[in-house]
MARLOGU-233966 format. One record per residue (C-alpha): residue in one letter; x, y, z. Coordinates in steps of 0.2 Angstrom, whole numbers, plus 5000, padded with zeros to 4 digits. Layout:
<atoms>
AXYZ ...
</atoms>
This chain:
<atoms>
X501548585006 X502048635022 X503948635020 X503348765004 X502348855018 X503448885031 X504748935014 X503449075011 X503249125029 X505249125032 X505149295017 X503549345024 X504449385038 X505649475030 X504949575020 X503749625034 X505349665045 X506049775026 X504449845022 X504149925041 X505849985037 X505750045020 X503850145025 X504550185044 X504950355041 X502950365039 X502750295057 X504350385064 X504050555060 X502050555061 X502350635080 X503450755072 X502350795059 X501050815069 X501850945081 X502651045068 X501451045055 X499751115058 X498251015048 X498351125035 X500151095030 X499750925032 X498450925022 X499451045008 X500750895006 X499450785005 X498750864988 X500750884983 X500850724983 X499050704974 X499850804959 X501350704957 X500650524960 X499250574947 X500550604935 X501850464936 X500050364935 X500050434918 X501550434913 X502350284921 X502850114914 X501850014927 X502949884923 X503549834942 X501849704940 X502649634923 X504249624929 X503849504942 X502749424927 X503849424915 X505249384924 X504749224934 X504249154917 X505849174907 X506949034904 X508549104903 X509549234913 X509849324898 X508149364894 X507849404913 X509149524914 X508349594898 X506549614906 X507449704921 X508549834909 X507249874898 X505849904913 X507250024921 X507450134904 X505550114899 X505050164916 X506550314919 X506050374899 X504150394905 X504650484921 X505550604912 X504350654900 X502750654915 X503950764927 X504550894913 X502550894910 X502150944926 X503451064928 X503151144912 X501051174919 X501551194937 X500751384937 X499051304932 X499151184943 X499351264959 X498051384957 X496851244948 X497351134966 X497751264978 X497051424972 X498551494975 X500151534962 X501351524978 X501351344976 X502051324960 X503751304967 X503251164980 X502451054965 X504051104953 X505051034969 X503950874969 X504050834949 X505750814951 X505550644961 X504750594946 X506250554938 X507250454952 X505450354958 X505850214942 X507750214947 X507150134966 X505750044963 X506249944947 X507849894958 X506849844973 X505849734960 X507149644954 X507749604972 X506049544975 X505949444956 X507649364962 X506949304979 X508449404991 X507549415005 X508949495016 X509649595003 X507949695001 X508149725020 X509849785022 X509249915006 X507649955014 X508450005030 X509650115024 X508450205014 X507350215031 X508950285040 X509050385025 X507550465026 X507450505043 X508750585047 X508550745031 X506550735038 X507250785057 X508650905047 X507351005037 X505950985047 X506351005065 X508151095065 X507551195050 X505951235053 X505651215034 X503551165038 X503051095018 X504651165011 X505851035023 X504550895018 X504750935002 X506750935002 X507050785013 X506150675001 X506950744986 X508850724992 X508350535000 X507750494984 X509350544974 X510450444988 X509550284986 X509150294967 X510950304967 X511350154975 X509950044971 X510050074950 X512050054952 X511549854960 X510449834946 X511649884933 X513049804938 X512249634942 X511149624927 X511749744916 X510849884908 X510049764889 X508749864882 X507549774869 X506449834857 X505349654862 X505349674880 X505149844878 X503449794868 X503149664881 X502849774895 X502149914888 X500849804880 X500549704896 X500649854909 X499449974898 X498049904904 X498249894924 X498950114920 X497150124913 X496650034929 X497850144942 X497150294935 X495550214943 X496350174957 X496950344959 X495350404960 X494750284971 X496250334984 X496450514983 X494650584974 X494150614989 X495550754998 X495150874982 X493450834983 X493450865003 X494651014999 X493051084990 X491751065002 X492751105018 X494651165020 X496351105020 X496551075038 X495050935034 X496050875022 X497350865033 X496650765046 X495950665037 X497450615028 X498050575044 X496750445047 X496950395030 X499050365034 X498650245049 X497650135036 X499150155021 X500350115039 X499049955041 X499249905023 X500949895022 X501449785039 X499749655033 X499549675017 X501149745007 X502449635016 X501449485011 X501249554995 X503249564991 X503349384993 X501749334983 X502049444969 X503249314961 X502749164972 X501149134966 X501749094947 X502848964956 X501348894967 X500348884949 X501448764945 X501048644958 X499748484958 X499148544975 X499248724968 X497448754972 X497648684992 X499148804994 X498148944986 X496848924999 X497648885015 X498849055012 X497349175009 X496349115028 X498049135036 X498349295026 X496349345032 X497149305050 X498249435049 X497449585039 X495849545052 X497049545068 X498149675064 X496949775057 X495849745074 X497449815081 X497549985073 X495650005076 X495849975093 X497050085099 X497350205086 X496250355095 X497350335111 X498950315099 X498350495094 X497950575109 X499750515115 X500850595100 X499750715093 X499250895096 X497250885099 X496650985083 X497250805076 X496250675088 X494550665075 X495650585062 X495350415072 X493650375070 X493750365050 X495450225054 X494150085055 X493050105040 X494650145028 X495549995038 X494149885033 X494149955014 X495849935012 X495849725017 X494149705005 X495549804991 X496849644996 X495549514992 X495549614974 X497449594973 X497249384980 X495949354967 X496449434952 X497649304950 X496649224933 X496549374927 X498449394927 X498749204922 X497749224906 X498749414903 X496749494904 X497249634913 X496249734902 X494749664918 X495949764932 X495449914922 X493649884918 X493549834938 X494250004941 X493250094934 X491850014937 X492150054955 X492850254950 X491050264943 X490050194959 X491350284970 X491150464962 X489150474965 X489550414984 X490950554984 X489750684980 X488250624989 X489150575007 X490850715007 X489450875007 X488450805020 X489750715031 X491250775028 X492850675033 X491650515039 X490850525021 X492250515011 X492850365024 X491350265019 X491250314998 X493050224999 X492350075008 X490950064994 X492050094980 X493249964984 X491949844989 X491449884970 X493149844962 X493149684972 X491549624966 X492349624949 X494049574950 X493449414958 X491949384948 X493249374930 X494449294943 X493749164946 X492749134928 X494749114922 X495549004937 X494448954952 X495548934968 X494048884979 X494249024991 X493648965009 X492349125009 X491349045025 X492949055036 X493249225030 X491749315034 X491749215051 X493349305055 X492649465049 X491249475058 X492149415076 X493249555073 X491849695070 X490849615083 X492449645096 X492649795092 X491049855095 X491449845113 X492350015113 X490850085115 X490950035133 X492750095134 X492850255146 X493950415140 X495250395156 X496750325145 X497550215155 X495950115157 X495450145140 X497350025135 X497049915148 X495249865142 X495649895124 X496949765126 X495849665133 X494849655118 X496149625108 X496749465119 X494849425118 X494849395098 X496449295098 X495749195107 X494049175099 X495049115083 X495348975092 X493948925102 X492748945086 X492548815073 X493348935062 X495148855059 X495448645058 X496648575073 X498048555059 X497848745053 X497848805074 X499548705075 X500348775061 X499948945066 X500348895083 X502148845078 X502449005065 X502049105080 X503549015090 X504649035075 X504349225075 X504549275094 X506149155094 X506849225078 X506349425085 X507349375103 
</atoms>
């Protein structure tokens, strides 16, 4: 078990080194953004991208989830190669059709979003990475599916490279405000789509099925009932704050929102790329139900540590790269932080649920939660504002947890260790509430903020909370990882 462990760190680590890379550009050009953009433009590219994800929710494949389902359970590299051609044209034919959809209502749209007809072109702009969004994703999950590690990386930072070198083109030489956003990701998107959807094709060939076809549309239709849910949960609220305050609102608080997206992608996602296809191979195991356990406290350890981290110092991170009219965003980072790892138990627990093919449950949990989310929208946004739609998304996710694992565990029990969980929770809101006695000077307010920070380290290890085998092991991966960064 523990030569399998240290197997599923080994990735972990790379895929966390990949995924900062591939999501960087978020990270890198936030100062950037901040100083070139004002809140509202911020805000206006945040509801850009509103319209555009809400339409490849609909009419995308989702079949990235069965690929890694379908895949790491077929017996034969023909019928692999198979599942990944026939995701790459089912997902690229969905595109299509859902980005000459927009395009074709764009005039409606922009004065139904914005109120304003100017912003037709913008969205037109936006449909067409649509099209391309299948062509690098699909590939990026076939890397995952086949286990390459490294290869994911060396794609992931070219597209980060990529990236950031059109955003700095269009958005600082340029000056292009929304309109170099808007361009930089466009052009990026057709370089790498290029590159990753030629790997694909030429290493596993471009088969298209009718069966696997049926196979993933029949198995991903229910979690594209569920993301609609989940679109809601995520971005309901900057239309609905958009209504009851202004774009610059709306901006800043899709600032604090991106610390927490920035948050779920180093704990959460990088864990995530691994897991996706790993946990059908764990399933396998007699011990299956020792490994589930002992990798969701470690995988606690992180989302409540790194998490603690990004509360911690994300007000002075702002005051340091931000202009001022930005600083509020902070104090929403903790709540959505907190939202965001209650989401990841979800995505840990809904394993069941995917090994019996119920996924028709990820969408009855959605919108369960879309349901108790909407009347916390409309009661807390009016009254207040930013902080309220913060604490809706808390209560909504909270919601979809309590379902998810619920079925979860009625179709496989893994014997979650809920004790040592909520103990870690609760040391880590308990430290943090010691900012309140954190002065405004900023060099004092690192130093002490750090100090807090060394504080619930340690508390992980003087509490009862972790057996002396589990403080060794950690002990030991954290060895292997500052010997393997020197």
């Amino acid at each position: 078990m523990a030569g399998k462990q240290n197997s599923m760190i080994a990735d972990t680590r790379i895929y966390m080194f990949a995924e900062i890379l591939r999501n960087s550009v978020s990270l890198i050009m936030l100062p950037i953004y901040t100083r070139f953009l004002t809140p509202e433009d911020y805000g206006s590219v945040e509801l850009l991208s509103m319209i555009v994800d809400f339409a490849m929710i609909i009419f995308g494949a989702r079949a990235t989830e069965a690929v890694f389902r379908f895949y790491c359970t077929s017996n034969s590299t023909k019928e692999k190669n198979e599942i990944i051609g026939s995701s790459l044209f089912l997902s690229f034919a969905m595109m299509s059709l859902g980005a000459a959809f927009v395009i074709t209502l764009s005039e409606q749209l922009a004065l139904f979003v914005f109120d304003d007809g100017s912003y037709q072109k913008y969205i037109v702009l936006f449909a067409l990475t649509m099209v391309l969004m299948p062509l690098i994703e699909i590939p990026f999950a076939y890397i995952r599916a086949m286990q390459k590690a490294q290869l994911f990386f060396n794609f992931s930072l070219f597209k980060l490279l990529v990236q950031v070198s059109l955003n700095i083109y269009f958005v600082v030489h340029l000056e292009m405000h929304v309109e170099g956003v808007i361009y930089s990701t466009l052009i990026s998107s057709v370089i790498v789509s290029v590159l990753l959807t030629s790997y694909t094709i030429f290493s596993a060939g471009l088969r298209v099925t009718k069966k696997a076809c049926a196979q993933l549309f029949s198995f991903s239709l229910p979690m594209k009932l569920a993301t609609v849910g989940a679109f809601f949960l995520t971005f309901g609220d900057r239309y609905i704050l958009n209504i009851y305050t202004d774009l610059a609102q709306v901006g800043i608080y899709s600032l604090g929102y991106k610390f927490a997206f920035i948050f779920t992608i180093l704990a959460w996602d990088t864990f995530e790329k691994m897991w996706d296809a790993e946990k059908y191979i764990v399933n396998k195991k007699p011990n299956a139900k020792v490994i589930y356990q002992n990798v969701f406290l470690y995988m606690n350890i992180v989302l409540f540590t790194v998490g603690l981290g990004f509360s911690l110092f994300v007000k002075d991170l702002l005051r340091i790269m931000s202009a001022p009219e930005f600083w509020p965003a902070y104090e929403i980072v903790p709540i959505i932080i907190l939202a965001y790892i209650i989401q990841s138990w979800g995505r840990y627990c809904d394993l069941g649920i995917m090994l019996k093919k119920k996924t028709i449950q990820i969408a009855y949990a959605q919108w369960f939660a879309v349901f108790v989310v909407a009347i916390a929208y409309f009661v807390l946004i009016p009254e207040f504002g930013i902080a309220g739609a913060a604490w809706a998304t808390l209560i909504g996710f909270s919601a979809q947890f309590y379902w998810i694992n619920k079925k979860g565990k009625e179709y496989y029990n893994m014997y979650l260790p809920w004790g040592k969980i909520l103990s870690i929770a609760v040391l880590a809101m308990v430290c943090f509430s010691f900012t309140i006695l954190v002065p405004d000077n900023l060099l004092w307010s690192i130093i002490l903020r750090l100090v807090i920070f060394i504080l619930f380290c340690l508390m992980l290890f003087v509490l009862p909370i972790l057996s002396g085998q589990q403080k060794i092991e950690i002990k030991n991966n954290v060895k292997r990882i500052f010997v393997r960064v020197n």
